[in-house]
C-alpha positions as CSV (number, residue, x, y, z in Angstrom):
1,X,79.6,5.7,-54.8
2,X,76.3,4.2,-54.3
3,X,77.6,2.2,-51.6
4,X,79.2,5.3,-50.0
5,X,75.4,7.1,-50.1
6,X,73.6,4.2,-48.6
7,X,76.5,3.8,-45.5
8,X,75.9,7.5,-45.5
9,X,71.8,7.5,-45.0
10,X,72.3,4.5,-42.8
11,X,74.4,7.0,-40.1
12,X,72.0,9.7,-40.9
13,X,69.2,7.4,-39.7
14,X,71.1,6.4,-36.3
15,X,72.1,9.5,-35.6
16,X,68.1,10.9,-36.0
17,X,67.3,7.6,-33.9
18,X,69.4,8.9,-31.2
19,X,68.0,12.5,-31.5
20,X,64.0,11.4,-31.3
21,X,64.9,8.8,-28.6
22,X,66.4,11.1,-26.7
23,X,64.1,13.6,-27.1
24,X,60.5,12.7,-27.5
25,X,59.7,12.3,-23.4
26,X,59.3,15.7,-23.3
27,X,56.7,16.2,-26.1
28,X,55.5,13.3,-25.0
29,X,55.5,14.1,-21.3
30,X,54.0,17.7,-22.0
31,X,50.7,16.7,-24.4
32,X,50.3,13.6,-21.7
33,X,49.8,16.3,-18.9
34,X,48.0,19.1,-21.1
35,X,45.7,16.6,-22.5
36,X,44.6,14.8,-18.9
37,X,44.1,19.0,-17.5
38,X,42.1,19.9,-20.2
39,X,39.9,17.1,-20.1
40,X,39.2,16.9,-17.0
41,X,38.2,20.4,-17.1
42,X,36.0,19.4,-19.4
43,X,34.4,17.0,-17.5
44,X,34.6,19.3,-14.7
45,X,32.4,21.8,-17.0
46,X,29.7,19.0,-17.2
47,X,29.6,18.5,-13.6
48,X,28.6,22.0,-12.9
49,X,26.3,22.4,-15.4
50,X,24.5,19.1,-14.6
51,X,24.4,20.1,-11.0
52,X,23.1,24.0,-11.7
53,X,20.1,21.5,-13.5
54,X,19.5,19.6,-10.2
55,X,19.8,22.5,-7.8
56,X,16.9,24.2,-10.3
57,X,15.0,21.4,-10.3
58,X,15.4,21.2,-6.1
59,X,14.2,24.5,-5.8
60,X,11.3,23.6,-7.9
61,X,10.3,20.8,-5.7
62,X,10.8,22.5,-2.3
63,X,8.4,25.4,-3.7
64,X,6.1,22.9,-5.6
65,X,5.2,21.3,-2.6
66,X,5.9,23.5,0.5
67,X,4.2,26.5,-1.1
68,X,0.1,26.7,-0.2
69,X,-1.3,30.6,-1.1
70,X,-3.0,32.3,1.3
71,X,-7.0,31.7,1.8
72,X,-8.7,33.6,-1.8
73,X,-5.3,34.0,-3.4
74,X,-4.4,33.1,-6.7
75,X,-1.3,30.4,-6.3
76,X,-0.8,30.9,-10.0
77,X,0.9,34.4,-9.7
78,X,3.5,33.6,-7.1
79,X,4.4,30.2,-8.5
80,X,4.9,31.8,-12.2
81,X,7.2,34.5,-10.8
82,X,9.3,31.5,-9.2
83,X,9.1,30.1,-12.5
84,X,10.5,33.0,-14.3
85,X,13.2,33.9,-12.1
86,X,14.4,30.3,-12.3
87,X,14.4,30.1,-16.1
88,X,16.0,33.6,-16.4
89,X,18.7,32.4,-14.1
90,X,19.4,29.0,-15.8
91,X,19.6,31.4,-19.4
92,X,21.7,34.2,-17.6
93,X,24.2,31.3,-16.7
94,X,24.7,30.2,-20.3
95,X,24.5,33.7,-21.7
96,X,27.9,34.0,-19.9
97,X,29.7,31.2,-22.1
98,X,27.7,30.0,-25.0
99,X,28.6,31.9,-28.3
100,X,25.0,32.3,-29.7
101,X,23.3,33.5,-26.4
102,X,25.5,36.2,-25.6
103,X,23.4,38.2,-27.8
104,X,19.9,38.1,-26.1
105,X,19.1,41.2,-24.5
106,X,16.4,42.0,-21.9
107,X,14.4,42.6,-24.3
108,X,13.9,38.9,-25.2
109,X,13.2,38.1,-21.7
110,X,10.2,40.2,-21.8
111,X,8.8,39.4,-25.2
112,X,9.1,35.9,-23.6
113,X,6.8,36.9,-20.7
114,X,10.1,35.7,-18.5
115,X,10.7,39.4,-17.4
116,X,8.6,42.6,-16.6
117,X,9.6,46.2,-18.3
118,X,10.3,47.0,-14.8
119,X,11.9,44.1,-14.3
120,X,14.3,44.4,-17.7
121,X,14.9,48.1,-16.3
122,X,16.7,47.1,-13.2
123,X,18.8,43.6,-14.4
124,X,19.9,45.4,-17.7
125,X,23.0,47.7,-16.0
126,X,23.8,45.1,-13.6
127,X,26.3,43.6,-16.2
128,X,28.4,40.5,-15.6
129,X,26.2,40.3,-12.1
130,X,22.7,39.8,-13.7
131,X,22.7,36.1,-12.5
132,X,23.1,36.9,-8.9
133,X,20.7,39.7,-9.0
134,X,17.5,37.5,-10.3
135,X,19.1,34.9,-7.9
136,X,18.5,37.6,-4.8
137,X,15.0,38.0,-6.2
138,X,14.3,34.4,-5.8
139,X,15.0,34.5,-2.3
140,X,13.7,38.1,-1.7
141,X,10.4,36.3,-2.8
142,X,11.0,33.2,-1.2
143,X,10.9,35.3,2.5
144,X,8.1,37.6,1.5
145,X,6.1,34.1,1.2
146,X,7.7,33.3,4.3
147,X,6.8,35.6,6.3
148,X,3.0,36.1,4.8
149,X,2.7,31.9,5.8
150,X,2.2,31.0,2.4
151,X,5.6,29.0,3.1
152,X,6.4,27.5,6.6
153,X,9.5,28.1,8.5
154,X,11.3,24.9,8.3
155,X,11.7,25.2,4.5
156,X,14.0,28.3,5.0
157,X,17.4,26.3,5.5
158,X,16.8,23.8,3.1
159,X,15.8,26.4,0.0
160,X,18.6,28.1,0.9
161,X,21.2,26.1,1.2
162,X,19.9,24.7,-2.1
163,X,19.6,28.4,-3.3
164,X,23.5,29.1,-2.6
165,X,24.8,25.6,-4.1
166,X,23.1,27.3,-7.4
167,X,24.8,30.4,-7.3
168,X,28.8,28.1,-6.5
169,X,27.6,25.6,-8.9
170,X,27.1,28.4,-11.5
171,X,29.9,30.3,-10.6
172,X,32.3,27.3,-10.9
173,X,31.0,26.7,-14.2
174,X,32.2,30.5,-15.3
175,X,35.1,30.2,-14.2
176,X,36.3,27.0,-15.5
177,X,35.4,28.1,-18.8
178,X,37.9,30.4,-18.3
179,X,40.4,28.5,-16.8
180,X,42.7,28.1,-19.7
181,X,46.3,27.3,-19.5
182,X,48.9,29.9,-19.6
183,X,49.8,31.1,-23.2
184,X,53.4,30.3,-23.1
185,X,52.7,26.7,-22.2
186,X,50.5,25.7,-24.8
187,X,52.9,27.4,-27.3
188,X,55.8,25.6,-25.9
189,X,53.9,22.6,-26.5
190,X,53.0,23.1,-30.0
191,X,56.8,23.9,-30.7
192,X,58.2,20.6,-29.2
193,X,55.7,18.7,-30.7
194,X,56.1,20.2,-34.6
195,X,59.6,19.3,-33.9
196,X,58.8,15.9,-32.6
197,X,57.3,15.7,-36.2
198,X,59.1,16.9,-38.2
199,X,62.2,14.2,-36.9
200,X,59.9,11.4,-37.5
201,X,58.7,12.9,-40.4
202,X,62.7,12.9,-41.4
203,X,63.8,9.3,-39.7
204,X,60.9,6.8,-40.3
205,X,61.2,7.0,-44.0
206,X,64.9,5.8,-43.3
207,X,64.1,3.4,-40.5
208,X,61.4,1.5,-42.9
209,X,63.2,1.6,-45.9
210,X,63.4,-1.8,-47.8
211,X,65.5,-2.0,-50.1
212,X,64.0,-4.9,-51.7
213,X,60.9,-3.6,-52.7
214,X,60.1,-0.7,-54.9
215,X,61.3,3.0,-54.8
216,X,57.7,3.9,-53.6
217,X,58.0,2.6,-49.9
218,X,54.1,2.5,-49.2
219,X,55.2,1.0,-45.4
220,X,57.3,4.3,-44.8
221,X,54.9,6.3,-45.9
222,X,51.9,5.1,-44.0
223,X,53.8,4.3,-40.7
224,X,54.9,8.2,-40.9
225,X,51.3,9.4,-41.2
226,X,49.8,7.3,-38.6
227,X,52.7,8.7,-36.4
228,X,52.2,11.8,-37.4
229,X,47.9,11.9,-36.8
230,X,48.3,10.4,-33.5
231,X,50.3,13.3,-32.0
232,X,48.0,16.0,-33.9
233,X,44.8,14.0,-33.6
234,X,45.7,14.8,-29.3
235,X,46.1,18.4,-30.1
236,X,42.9,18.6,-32.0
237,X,41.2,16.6,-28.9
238,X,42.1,19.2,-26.8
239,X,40.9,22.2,-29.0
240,X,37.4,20.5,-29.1
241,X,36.8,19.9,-25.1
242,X,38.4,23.6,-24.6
243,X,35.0,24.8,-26.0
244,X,32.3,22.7,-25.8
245,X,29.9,25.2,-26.2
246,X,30.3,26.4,-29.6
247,X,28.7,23.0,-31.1
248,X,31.5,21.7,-32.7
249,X,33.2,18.3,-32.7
250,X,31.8,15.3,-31.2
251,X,32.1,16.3,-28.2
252,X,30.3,19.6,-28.0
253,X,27.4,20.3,-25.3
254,X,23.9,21.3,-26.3
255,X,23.1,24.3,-24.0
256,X,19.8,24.1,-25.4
257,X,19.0,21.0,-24.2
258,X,19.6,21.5,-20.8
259,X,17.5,25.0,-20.9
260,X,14.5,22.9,-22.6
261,X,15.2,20.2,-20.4
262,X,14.8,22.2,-17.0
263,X,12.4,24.4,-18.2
264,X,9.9,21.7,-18.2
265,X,10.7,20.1,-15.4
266,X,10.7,23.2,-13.8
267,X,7.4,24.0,-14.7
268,X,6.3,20.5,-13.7
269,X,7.5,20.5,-9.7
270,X,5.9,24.1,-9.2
271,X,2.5,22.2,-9.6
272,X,2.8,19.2,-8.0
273,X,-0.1,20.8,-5.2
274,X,-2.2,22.5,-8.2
275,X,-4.5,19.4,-8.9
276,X,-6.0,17.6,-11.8
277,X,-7.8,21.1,-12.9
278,X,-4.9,23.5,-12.4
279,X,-2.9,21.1,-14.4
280,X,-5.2,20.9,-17.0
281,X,-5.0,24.9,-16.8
282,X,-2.3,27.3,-18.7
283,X,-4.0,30.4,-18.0
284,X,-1.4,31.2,-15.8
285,X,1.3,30.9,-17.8
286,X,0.3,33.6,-20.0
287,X,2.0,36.8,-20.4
288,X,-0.2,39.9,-21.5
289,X,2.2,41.1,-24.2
290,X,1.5,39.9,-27.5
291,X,4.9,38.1,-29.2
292,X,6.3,39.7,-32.4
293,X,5.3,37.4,-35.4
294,X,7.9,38.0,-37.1
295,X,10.8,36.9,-34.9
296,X,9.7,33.6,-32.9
297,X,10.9,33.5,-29.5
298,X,13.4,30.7,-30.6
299,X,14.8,33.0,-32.8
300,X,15.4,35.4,-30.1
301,X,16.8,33.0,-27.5
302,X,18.8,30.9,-29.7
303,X,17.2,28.1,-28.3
304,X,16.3,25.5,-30.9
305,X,13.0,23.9,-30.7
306,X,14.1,20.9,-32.0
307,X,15.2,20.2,-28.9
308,X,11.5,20.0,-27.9
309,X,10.8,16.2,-29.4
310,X,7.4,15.2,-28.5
311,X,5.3,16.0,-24.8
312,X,5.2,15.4,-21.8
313,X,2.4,14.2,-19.8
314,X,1.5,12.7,-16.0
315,X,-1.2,10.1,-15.1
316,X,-3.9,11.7,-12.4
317,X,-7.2,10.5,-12.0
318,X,-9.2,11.4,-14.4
319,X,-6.3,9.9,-17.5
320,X,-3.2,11.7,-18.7
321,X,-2.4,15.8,-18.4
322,X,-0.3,17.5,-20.7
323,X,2.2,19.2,-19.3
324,X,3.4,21.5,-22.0
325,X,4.1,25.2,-20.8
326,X,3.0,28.2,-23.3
327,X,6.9,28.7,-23.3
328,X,7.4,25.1,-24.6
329,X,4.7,25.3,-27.6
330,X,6.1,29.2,-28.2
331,X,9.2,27.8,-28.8
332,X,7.9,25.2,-30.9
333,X,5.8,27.4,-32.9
334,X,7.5,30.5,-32.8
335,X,3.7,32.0,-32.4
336,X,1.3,32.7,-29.5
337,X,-0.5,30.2,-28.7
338,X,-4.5,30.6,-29.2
């Protein structure tokens, strides 16, 4: 009789063989595929978000140094609505796909100084088009300059052709974040591979049995595990670059960063014409409205200030010039700044 069970077990495990051999390219075929789309959608994701950054930072330049105000004008006031419609833009952007901002409101905006009440008035029923409007003010603003020769003429095609590759680069971002494969494929591919499991999970026991060795086959046991994680470690690998923003896995993407990130540099390009006094001057960065102590602005933009390690500063004549915007120490301090 035993011999009879142990013939029998041995056919068994053939026979499963056969099956898993026979059927495995397809699981195998499938999570190869899913698994190469998804990540490079992922990647894909990064791309446009890195180039929205550099198109920002483009505009910044070409105003920073092509702008020159009007003889007894204040530069400050025209420069600092450029800056706020390119920071409300970069935050519309990620308000779109990052879990935490999708509940800032206008109202943030303006407690921020980034918006006027006038301002929040018109944006707020523009919906799911709020980025393109603030985009149309840039270059509504851009052409009034224009055409009052604060800005010359041959800037036009180059601000605008840098203006547009913000609005694809943005665009391209939205929609590959919602760019998900059909339903019924990634369910199909979940089935074949569960059943692609649960075989090995039947026939490597039986494939690594020794008989010599004790009736606890450590071997079988471990080789079915590591089998077993590699296929479902893929399918969690997947999961995590489907949604980068939410901020978990390893693999996850600090939106906050990249806000921080450009607002500074932002705020640095629009001055680069300002000189050593101007630098060493905020005034114009301040907004009239006092900011509600009890809710910091980082609070309200879900923006963390950690992200905001250290200062920056740039070498001019007279020795080193912070840089720090009011909207970098208020988000550092959650406080007006005094």
């Amino acid at each position: 009789p035993k011999s009879n069970v142990h013939n029998l077990l041995k056919e068994a495990s053939s026979v499963l063989n056969t099956v898993i051999q026979d059927y495995k390219f397809l699981p195998v075929f499938l999570l190869t595929g899913y698994v190469d789309r998804e990540v490079s959608r992922y990647l894909a994701k990064l791309s446009s978000a890195w180039t929205v950054q550099g198109r920002l930072h483009d505009l910044a330049l070409i105003l920073g140094t092509s702008y020159k105000a009007p003889a007894g004008e204040d530069p400050f006031d025209v420069l600092y609505r450029f800056y706020r419609y390119l920071n409300v833009s970069h935050v519309l952007l990620y308000c779109d796909v990052e879990v935490r901002l999708k509940v800032v409101t206008e109202a943030a905006f303006v407690d921020l100084g980034l918006l006027t009440e006038g301002e929040a008035a018109v944006l707020e029923p523009a919906g799911f088009e709020k980025r393109n409007v603030v985009l149309g003010w840039i270059a509504d603003l851009f052409f009034t300059q224009v055409s009052r020769g604060a800005i010359d003429q041959h800037a036009i095609s180059l601000f605008m052709n840098q203006l547009c590759q913000l609005r694809g680069a943005g665009g391209t971002l939205l929609v590959l974040d919602e760019n998900f494969p059909p339903n019924t494929m990634t369910a199909m591919l979940h089935l074949v591979v569960d059943i692609l499991l649960i075989l090995l999970a039947f026939c490597t026991p039986f494939n690594l049995f020794v008989e010599s060795l004790s009736c606890v086959q450590v071997l079988a046991m471990m080789a079915s595990f590591l089998l077993a994680m590699s296929y479902i470690g893929l399918l969690n690998v997947v999961r995590q670059v489907q949604t980068p923003w939410e901020g978990q896995g390893a693999d996850c993407v600090n939106a906050d960063s990249l806000l921080c990130w450009s607002e500074q540099t932002i705020s640095c390009l629009l001055r680069l014409r300002l000189g050593t006094r101007q630098l060493r001057s905020e005034e114009w960065l301040y907004h009239p409205r006092e900011l509600d102590q009890e809710h910091s602005v980082a609070e309200s933009l879900g923006i963390a200030a950690a992200a905001f390690a250290g200062s920056n500063t740039v070498s001019v004549e007279n020795g080193e010039v912070e840089l720090q915007t009011v909207l970098h120490q208020r988000l550092l301090s959650g406080r007006d700044i005094e």
